[in-house]
N, CA, C and O atoms as a printed pandas DataFrame, in Angstrom:
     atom_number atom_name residue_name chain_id  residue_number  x_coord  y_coord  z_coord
0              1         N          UNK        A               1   82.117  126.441  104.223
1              2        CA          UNK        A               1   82.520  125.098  103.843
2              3         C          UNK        A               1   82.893  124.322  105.108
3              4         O          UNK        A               1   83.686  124.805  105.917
4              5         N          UNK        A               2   82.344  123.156  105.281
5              6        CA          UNK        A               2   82.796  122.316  106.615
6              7         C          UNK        A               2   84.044  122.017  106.277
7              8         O          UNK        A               2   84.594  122.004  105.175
8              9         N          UNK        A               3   84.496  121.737  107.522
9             10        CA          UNK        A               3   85.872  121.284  108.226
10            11         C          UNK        A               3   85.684  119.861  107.442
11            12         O          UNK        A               3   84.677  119.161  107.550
12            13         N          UNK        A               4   87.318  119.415  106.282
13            14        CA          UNK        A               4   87.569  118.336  105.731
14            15         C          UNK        A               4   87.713  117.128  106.728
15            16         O          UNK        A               4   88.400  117.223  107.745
16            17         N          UNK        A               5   86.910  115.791  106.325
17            18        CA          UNK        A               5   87.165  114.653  107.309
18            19         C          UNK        A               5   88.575  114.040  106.735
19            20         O          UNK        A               5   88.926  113.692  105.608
20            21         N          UNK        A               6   89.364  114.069  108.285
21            22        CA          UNK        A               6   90.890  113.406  107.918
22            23         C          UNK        A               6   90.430  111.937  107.992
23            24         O          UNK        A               6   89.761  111.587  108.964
24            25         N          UNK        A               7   90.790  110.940  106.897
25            26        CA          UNK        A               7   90.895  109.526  107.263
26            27         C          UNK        A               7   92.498  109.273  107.660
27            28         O          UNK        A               7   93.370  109.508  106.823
28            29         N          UNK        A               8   92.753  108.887  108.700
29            30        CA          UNK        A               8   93.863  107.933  108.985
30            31         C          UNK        A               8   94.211  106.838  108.438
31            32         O          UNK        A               8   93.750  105.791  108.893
32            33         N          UNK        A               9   95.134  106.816  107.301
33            34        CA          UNK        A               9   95.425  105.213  106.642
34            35         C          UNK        A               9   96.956  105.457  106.765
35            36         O          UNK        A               9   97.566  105.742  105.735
36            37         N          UNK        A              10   97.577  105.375  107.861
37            38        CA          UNK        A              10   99.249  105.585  108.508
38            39         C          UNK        A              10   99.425  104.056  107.887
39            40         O          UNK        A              10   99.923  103.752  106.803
40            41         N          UNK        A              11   98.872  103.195  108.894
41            42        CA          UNK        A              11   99.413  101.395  108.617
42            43         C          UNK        A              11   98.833  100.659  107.314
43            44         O          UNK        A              11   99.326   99.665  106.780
44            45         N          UNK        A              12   97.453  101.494  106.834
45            46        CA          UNK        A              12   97.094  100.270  105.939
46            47         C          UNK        A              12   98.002  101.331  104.355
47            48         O          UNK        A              12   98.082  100.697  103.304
48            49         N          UNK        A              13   98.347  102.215  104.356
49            50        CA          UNK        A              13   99.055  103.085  102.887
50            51         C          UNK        A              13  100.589  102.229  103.144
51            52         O          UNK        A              13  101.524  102.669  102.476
52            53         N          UNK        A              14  100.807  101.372  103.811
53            54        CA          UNK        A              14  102.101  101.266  104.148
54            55         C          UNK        A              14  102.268   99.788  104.204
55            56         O          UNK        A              14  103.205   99.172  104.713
56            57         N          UNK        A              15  100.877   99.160  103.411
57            58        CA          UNK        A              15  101.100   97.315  103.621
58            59         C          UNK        A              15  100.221   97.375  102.394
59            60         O          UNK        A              15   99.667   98.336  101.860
60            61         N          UNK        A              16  100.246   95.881  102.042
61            62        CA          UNK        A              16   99.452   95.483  100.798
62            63         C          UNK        A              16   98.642   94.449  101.882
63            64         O          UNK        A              16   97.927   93.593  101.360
64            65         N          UNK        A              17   98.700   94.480  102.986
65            66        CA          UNK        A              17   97.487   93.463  103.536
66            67         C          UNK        A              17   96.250   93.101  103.145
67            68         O          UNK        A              17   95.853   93.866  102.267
68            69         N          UNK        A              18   95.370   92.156  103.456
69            70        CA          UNK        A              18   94.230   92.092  103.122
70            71         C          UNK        A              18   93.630   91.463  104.214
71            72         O          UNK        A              18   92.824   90.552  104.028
72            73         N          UNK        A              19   93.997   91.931  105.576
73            74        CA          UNK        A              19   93.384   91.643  107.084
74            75         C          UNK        A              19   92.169   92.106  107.326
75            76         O          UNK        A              19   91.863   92.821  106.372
76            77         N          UNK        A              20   91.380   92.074  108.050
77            78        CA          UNK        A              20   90.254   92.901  108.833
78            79         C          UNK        A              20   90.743   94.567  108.873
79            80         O          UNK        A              20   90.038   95.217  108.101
80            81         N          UNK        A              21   91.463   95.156  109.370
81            82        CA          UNK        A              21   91.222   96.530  109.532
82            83         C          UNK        A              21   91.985   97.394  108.221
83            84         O          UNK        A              21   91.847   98.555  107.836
84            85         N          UNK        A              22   92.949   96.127  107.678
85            86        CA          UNK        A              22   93.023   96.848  105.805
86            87         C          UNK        A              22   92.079   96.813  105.120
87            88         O          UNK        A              22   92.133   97.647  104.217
88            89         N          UNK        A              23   90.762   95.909  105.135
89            90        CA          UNK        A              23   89.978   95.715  104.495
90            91         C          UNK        A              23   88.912   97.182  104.777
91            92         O          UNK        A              23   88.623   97.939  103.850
92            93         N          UNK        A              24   88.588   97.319  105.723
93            94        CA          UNK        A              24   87.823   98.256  106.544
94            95         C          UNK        A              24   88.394   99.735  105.440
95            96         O          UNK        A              24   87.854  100.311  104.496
96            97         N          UNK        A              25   89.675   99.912  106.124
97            98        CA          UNK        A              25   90.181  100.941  105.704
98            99         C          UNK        A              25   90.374  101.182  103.942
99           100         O          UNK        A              25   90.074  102.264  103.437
100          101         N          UNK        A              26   90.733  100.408  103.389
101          102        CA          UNK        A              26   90.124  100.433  102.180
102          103         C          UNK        A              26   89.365  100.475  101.220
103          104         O          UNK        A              26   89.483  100.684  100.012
104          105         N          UNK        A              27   87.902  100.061  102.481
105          106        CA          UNK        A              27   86.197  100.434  101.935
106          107         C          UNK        A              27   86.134  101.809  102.328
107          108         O          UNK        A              27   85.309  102.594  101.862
108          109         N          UNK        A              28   87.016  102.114  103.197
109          110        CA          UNK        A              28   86.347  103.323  103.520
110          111         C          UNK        A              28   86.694  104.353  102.692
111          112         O          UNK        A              28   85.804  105.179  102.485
112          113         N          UNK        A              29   87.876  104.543  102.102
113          114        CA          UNK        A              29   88.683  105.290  101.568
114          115         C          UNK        A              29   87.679  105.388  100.097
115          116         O          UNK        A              29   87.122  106.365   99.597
116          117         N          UNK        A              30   87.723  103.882   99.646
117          118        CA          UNK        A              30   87.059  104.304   97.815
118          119         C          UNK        A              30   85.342  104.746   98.701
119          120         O          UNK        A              30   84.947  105.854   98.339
120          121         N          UNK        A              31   84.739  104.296   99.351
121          122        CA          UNK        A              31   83.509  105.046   99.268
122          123         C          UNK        A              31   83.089  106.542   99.852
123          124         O          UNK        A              31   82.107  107.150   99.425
124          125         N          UNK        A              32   83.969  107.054  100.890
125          126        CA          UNK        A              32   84.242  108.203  101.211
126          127         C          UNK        A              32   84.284  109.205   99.778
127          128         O          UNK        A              32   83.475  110.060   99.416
128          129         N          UNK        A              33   85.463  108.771   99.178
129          130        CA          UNK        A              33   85.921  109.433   97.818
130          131         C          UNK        A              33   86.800  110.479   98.346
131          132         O          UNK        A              33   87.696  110.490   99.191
132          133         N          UNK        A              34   86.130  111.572   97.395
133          134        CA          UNK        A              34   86.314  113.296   97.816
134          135         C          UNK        A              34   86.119  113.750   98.870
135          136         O          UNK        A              34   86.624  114.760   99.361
136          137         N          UNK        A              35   85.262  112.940   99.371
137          138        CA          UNK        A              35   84.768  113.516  100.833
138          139         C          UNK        A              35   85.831  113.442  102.114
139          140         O          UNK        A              35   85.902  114.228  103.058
140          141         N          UNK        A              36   86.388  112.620  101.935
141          142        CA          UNK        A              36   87.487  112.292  102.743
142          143         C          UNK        A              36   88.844  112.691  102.434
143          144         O          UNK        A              36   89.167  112.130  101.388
144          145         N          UNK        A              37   89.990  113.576  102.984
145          146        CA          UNK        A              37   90.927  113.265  102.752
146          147         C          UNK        A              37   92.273  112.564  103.443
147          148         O          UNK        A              37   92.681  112.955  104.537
148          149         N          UNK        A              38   92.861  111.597  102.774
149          150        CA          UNK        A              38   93.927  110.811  103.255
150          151         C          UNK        A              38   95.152  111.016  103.996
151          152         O          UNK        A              38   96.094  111.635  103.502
152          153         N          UNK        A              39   95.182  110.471  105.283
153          154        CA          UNK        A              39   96.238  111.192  105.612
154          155         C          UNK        A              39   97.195  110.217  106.417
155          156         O          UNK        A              39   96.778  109.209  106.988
156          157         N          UNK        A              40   98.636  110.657  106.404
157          158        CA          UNK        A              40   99.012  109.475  106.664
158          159         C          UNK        A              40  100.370  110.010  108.261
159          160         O          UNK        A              40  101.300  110.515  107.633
160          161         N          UNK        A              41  100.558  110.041  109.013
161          162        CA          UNK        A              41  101.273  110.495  110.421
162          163         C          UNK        A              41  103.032  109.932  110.005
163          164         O          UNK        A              41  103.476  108.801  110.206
164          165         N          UNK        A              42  103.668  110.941  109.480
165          166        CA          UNK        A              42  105.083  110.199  109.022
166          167         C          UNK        A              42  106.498  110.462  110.049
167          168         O          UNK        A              42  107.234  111.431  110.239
168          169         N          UNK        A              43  106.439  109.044  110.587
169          170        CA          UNK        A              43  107.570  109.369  112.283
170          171         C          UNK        A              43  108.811  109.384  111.528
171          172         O          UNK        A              43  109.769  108.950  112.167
172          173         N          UNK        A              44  109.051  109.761  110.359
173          174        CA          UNK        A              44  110.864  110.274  109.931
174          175         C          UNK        A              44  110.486  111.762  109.873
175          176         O          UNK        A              44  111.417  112.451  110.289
176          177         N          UNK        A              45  109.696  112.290  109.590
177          178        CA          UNK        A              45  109.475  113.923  108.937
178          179         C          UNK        A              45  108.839  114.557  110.498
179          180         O          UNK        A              45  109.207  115.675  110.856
180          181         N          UNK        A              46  107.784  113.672  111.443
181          182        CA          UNK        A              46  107.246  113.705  112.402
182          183         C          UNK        A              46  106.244  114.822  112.166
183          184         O          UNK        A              46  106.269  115.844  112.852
184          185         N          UNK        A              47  105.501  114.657  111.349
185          186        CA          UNK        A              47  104.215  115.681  110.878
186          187         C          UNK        A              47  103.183  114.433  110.282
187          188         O          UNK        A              47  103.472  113.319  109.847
188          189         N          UNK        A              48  101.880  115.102  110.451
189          190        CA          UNK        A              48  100.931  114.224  109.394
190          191         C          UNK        A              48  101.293  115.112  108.189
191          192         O          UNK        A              48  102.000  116.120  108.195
192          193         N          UNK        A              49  100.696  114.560  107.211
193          194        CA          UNK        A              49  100.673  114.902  106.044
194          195         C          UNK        A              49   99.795  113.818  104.764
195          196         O          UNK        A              49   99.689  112.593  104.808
196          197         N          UNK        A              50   99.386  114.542  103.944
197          198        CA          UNK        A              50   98.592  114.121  102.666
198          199         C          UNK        A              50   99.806  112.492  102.237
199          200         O          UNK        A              50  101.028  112.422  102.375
200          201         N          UNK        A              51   98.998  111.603  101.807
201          202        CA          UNK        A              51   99.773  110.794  100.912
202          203         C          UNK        A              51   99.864  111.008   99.706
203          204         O          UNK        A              51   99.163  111.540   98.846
204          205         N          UNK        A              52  101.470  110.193   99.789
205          206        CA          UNK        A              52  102.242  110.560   98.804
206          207         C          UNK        A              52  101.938  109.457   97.431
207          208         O          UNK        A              52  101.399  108.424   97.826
208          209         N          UNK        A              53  102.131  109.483   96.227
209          210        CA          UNK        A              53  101.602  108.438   95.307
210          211         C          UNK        A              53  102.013  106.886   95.443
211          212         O          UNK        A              53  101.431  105.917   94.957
212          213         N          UNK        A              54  102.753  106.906   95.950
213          214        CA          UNK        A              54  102.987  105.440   96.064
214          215         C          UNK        A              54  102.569  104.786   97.463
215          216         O          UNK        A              54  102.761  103.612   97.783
216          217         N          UNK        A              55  101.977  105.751   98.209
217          218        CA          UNK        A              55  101.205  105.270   99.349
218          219         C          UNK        A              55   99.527  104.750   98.501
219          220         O          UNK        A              55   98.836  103.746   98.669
220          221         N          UNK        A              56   99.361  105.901   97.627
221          222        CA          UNK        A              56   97.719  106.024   97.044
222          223         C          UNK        A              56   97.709  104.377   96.463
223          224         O          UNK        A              56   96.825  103.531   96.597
224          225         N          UNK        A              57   99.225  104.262   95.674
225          226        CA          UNK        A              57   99.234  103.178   95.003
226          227         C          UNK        A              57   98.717  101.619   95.879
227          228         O          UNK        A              57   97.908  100.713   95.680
228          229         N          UNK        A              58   99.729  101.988   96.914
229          230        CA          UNK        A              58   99.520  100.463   98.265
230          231         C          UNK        A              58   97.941  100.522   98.550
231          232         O          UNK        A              58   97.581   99.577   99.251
232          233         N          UNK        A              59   97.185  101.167   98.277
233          234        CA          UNK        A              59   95.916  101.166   98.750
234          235         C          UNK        A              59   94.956  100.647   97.247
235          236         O          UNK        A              59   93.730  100.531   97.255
236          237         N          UNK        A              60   95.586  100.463   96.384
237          238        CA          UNK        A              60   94.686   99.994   94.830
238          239         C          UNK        A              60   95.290   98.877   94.692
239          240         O          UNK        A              60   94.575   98.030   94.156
240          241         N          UNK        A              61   96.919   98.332   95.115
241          242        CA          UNK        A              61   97.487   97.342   94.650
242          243         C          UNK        A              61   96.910   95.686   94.519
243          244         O          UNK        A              61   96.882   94.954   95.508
244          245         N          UNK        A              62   96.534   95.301   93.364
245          246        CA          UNK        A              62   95.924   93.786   93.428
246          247         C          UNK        A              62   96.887   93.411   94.514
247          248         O          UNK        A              62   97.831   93.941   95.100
248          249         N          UNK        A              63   96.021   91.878   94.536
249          250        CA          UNK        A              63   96.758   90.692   95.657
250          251         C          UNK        A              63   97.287   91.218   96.813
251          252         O          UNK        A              63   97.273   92.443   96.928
252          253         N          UNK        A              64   97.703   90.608   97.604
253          254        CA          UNK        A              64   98.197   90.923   98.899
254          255         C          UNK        A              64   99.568   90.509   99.025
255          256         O          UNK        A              64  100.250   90.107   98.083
256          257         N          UNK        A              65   99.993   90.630  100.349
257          258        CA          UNK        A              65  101.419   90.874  100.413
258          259         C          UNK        A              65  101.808   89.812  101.564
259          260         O          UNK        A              65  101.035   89.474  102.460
260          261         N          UNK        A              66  102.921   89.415  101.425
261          262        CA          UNK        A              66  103.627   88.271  102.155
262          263         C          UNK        A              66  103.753   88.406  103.535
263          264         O          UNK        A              66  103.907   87.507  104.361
264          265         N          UNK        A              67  103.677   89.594  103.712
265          266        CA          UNK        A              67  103.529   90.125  105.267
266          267         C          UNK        A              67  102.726   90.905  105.776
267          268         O          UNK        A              67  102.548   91.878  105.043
268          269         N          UNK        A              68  102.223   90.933  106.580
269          270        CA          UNK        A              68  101.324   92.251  107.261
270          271         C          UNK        A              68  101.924   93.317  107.862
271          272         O          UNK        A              68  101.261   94.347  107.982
272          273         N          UNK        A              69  102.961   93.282  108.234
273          274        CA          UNK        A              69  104.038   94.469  109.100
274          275         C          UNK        A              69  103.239   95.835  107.509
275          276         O          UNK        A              69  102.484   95.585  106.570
276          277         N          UNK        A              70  103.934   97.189  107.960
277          278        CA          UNK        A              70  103.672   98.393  107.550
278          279         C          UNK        A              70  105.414   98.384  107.180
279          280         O          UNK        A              70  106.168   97.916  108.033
280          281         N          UNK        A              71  105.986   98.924  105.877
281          282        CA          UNK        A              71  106.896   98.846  105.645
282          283         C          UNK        A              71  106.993  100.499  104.918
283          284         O          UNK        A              71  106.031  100.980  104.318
284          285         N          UNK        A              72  108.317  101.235  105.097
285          286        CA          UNK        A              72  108.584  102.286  104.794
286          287         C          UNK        A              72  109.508  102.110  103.947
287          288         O          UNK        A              72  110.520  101.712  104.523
288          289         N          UNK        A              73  109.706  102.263  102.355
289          290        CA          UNK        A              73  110.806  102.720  101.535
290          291         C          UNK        A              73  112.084  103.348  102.005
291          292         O          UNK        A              73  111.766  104.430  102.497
292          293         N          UNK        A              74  113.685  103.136  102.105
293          294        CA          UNK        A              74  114.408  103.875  101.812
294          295         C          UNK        A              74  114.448  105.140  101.770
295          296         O          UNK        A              74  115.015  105.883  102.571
296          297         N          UNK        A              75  113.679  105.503  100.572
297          298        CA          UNK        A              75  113.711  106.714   99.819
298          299         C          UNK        A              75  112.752  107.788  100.900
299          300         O          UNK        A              75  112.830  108.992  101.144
300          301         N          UNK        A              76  111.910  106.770  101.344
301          302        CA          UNK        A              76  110.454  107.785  102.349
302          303         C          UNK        A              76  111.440  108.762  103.226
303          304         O          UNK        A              76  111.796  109.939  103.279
304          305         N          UNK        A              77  111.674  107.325  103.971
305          306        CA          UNK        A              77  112.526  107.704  105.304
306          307         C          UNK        A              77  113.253  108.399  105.300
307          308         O          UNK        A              77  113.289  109.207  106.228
308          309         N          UNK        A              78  114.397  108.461  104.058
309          310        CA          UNK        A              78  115.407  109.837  103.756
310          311         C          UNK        A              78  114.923  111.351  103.351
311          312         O          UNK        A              78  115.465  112.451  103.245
312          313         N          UNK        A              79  113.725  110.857  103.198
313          314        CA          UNK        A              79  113.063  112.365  102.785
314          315         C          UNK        A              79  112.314  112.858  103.972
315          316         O          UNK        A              79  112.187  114.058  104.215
316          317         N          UNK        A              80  111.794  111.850  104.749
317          318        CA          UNK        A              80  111.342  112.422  105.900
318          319         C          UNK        A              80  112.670  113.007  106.830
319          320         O          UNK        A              80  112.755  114.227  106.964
320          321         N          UNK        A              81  113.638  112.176  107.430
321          322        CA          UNK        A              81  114.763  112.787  108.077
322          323         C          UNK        A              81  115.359  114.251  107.770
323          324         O          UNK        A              81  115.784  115.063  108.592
324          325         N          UNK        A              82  115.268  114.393  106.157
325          326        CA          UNK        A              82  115.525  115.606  105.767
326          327         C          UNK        A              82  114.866  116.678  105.573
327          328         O          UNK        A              82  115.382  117.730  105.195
328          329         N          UNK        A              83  113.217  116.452  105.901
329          330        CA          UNK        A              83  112.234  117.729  106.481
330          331         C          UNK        A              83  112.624  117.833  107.509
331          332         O          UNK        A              83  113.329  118.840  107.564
332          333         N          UNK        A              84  112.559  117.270  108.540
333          334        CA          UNK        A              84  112.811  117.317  109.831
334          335         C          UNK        A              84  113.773  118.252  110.293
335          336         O          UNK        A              84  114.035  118.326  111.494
């Protein structure tokens, strides 16, 4: 079995943007599919790791978002500090 392709979606699982390289990254993700898996580099836990559902979610969410910055939950960040 080949070696799984990691996609990197760190900044776009983490914005509701609808810029040039969210856009990109979001074609790539639904047409990849299965073939690809998602991965996202988390600097509270400091490991990559699989996304989590409400990252999967930021990547389906209609409309866009008031800002482009990458924003981390509360809740992420406390769970990452506490793998760590």
């Amino acid at each position: 079995m080949p070696a799984p392709l990691l996609l990197d979606l760190s900044h776009t699982c983490h914005t509701r943007a609808r810029t040039g390289i969210q856009r990109v990254s979001r074609a790539l993700r639904r047409e990849l599919g299965a073939a690809a898996q998602p991965v996202t580099h988390d600097p509270y836990a400091g490991v990559w790791r699989p996304l989590a559902r409400w990252e999967e979610a930021n990547l389906t969410a209609p409309g866009s978002a008031g800002r482009r910055g990458a924003r981390w939950p509360w809740s992420a960040r406390a769970r990452g500090w506490l793998a760590a």
